[in-house]
N, C-alpha and C positions, 0 to 999 in steps of 0.2 A: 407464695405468690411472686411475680414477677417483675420485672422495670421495663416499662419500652417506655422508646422515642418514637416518634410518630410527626411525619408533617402533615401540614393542611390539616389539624382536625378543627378548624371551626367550622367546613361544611362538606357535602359528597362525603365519597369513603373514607377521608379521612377523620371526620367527625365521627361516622357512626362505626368505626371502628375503635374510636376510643372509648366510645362510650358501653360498647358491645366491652373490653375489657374494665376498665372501672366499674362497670355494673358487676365483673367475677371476683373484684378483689386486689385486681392488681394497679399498680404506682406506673401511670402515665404523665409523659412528657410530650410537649407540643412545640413545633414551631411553626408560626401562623404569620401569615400574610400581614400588615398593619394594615386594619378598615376591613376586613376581608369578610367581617360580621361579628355575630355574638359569642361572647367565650363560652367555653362548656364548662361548666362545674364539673368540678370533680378533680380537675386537672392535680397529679403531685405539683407543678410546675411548667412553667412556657414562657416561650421568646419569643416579640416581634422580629420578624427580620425577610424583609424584599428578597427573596433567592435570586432575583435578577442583580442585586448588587452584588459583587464577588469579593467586593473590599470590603463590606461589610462585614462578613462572616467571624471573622477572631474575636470583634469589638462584642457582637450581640452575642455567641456564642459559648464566650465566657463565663457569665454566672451558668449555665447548663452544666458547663465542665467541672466548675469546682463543685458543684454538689451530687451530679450523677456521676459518680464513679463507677459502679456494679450497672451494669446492660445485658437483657437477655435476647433482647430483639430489636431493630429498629426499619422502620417501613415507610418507605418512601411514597406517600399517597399524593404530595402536590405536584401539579402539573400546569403551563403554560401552552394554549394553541394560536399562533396567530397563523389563520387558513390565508392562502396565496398560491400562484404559481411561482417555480424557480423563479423566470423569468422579472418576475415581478418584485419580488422580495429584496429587500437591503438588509446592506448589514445584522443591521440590530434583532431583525426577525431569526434569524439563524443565533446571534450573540444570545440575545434574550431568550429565548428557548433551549437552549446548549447549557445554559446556565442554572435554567428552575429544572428542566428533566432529566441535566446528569452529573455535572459538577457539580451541584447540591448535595447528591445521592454518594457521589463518590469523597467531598469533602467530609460530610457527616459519619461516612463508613469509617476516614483517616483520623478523623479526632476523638473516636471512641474503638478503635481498631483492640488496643491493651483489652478495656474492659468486655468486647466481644470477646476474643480469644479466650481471657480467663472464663468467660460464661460459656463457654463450646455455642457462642449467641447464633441466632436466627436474623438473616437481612433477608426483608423481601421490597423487592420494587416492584413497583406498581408501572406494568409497561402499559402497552396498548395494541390492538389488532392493527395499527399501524404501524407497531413496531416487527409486525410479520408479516404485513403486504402496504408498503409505501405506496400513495397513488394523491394524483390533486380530487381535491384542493385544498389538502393537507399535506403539502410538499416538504415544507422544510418541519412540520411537526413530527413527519415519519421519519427522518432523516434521523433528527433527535431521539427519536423512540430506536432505529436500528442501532444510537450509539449507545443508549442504555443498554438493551441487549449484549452490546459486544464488550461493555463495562461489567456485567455482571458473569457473565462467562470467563474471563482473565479473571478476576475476584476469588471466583470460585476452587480456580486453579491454585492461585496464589496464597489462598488461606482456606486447606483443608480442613481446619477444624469449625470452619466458620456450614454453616447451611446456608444457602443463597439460594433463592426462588424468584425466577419472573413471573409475575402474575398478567396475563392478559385479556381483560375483559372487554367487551363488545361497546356496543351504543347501551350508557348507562343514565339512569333519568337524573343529570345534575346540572349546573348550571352552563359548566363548558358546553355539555351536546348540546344545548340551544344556542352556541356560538356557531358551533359547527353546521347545524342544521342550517342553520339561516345561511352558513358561507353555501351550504350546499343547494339553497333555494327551495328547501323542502320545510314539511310541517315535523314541527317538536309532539312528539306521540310517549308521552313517559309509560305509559298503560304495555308497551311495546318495549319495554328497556329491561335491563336490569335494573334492578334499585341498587343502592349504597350498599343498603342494609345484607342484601343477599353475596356483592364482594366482602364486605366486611368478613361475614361468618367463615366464606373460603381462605380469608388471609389469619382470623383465628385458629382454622383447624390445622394451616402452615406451621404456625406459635408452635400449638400444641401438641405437635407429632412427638410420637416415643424417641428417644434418645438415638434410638438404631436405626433411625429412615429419615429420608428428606425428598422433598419435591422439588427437583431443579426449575420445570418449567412446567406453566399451569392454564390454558386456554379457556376463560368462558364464553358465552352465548348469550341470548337472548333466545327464548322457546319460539317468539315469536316478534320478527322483523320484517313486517312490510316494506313496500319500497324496492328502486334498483339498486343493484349490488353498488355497494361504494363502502369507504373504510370504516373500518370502527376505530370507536375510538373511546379514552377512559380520559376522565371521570364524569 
C-alpha cells in the first residue's frame, strides 16, 4: 500500500479522495484548512495550516516531515476563488490566491521533493478549465490557475522521475461553484456538475497507473451543463 499527502481533504475532492484511498488500504495525509469542517477518520495523520499564510508553512509543516518520510503521491486538491474584475481586484486577491493554488503546490512538492524521487512518486494538481480558458469573473482565479499550469510543466521537466499530471475538471457540485455561481449571477444546479466523488476516482486511476505510463494533462466535463458558456471551474 501507499503514503499520499493530500490537501483540502476535509471536503470536495479533497475529502472524497482520501477517503476513496483509505477505504483501499493505503496511509493518508491531510493538510486542512483550520474550521474548514469535519475531520475524516481514517487519516494516518494531518496539519492545520491557512495556505494563504506563507510564513506559516515550516512551523505547521514540521511534524508531517519528521514522520512522512516515504511519499508515493501527493495531490493538490485545495483551492481559493475570490471572483472579480482585473480592474477591481487588490493586492491581496492575486497574493491570496497565488498562494493556496500554487506556492502551496509548489512548497509541498520542495519539502518532500527526496522522498518523491526515491518513490519514482506521482504529483497531481488539481487545476481548473480556468486554468485553460481565463475569462471574468474569475479573473485573477484563472491567472492563478495558468500559473499552476506553467508550475507543473517546468516540474515535470525538471524532475523526470517524478510523474506530474494536471487534472482539469469542469463546474463540480462543491461548495466553491456556489461561490462562483452566485459571482456569476446564475443558479447552483449540483444535479448538472460533476461530483467530488467522480474526480476523485480519475485522480485514483492517475495514483495507480503501471509504472510505464503517466498522464501529463487530464480534462474533465460535466455530460450535462446548462447555461451560457462561462468558465469552469474546480472544486
Amino acid at each position: 500500500m501507499g503514503s499520499y499527502l493530500i490537501t483540502g481533504t476535509r471536503r470536495g475532492i479533497g475529502r472524497s479522495l482520501a477517503e476513496r484511498l483509505i477505504g483501499a488500504g493505503h496511509r493518508v495525509y491531510g493538510v486542512v484548512r483550520p474550521g474548514s469542517g469535519a475531520d475524516l477518520a481514517g487519516l494516518a495523520g494531518q496539519v492545520e495550516l491557512d495556505l494563504a499564510e506563507v510564513a506559516d508553512y515550516p512551523t505547521a509543516l514540521a511534524p508531517l516531515l519528521a514522520e512522512l518520510a516515504g511519499l508515493d503521491g501527493l495531490v493538490h486538491c485545495a483551492g481559493l476563488v475570490r471572483p472579480g474584475r482585473l480592474a477591481d481586484a487588490p493586492p491581496s486577491d492575486f497574493t491570496d490566491q497565488f498562494a493556496v493554488n500554487v506556492l502551496a503546490a509548489a512548497e509541498l512538492v520542495r519539502h518532500w521533493l527526496p522522498a518523491l524521487r526515491a518513490a519514482a512518486g506521482t504529483v497531481v494538481l488539481v487545476n481548473s478549465g480556468s486554468g485553460l480558458n481565463a475569462r471574468p469573473p474569475l479573473a485573477s482565479y484563472g491567472v492563478s490557475k495558468f500559473a499552476l499550469r506553467g508550475y507543473a510543466e517546468v516540474l515535470r521537466q525538471e524532475e523526470p522521475a517524478l510523474r506530474v499530471c494536471s487534472i482539469y475538471p469542469g463546474r463540480t457540485a462543491t461548495e466553491m461553484q456556489q461561490t462562483v455561481r452566485a459571482a456569476e449571477s446564475g443558479d447552483y444546479q449540483a444535479e448538472h456538475y460533476l461530483r467530488p466523488e467522480t474526480v476523485a476516482a480519475v485522480i485514483d486511476s492517475v495514483l495507480g497507473l503501471p509504472a510505464d505510463a503517466t498522464i501529463t494533462d487530464l480534462t474533465l466535463r460535466p455530460v450535462s451543463q446548462p447555461g451560457p458558456s462561462s468558465p469552469d471551474v474546480h472544486p
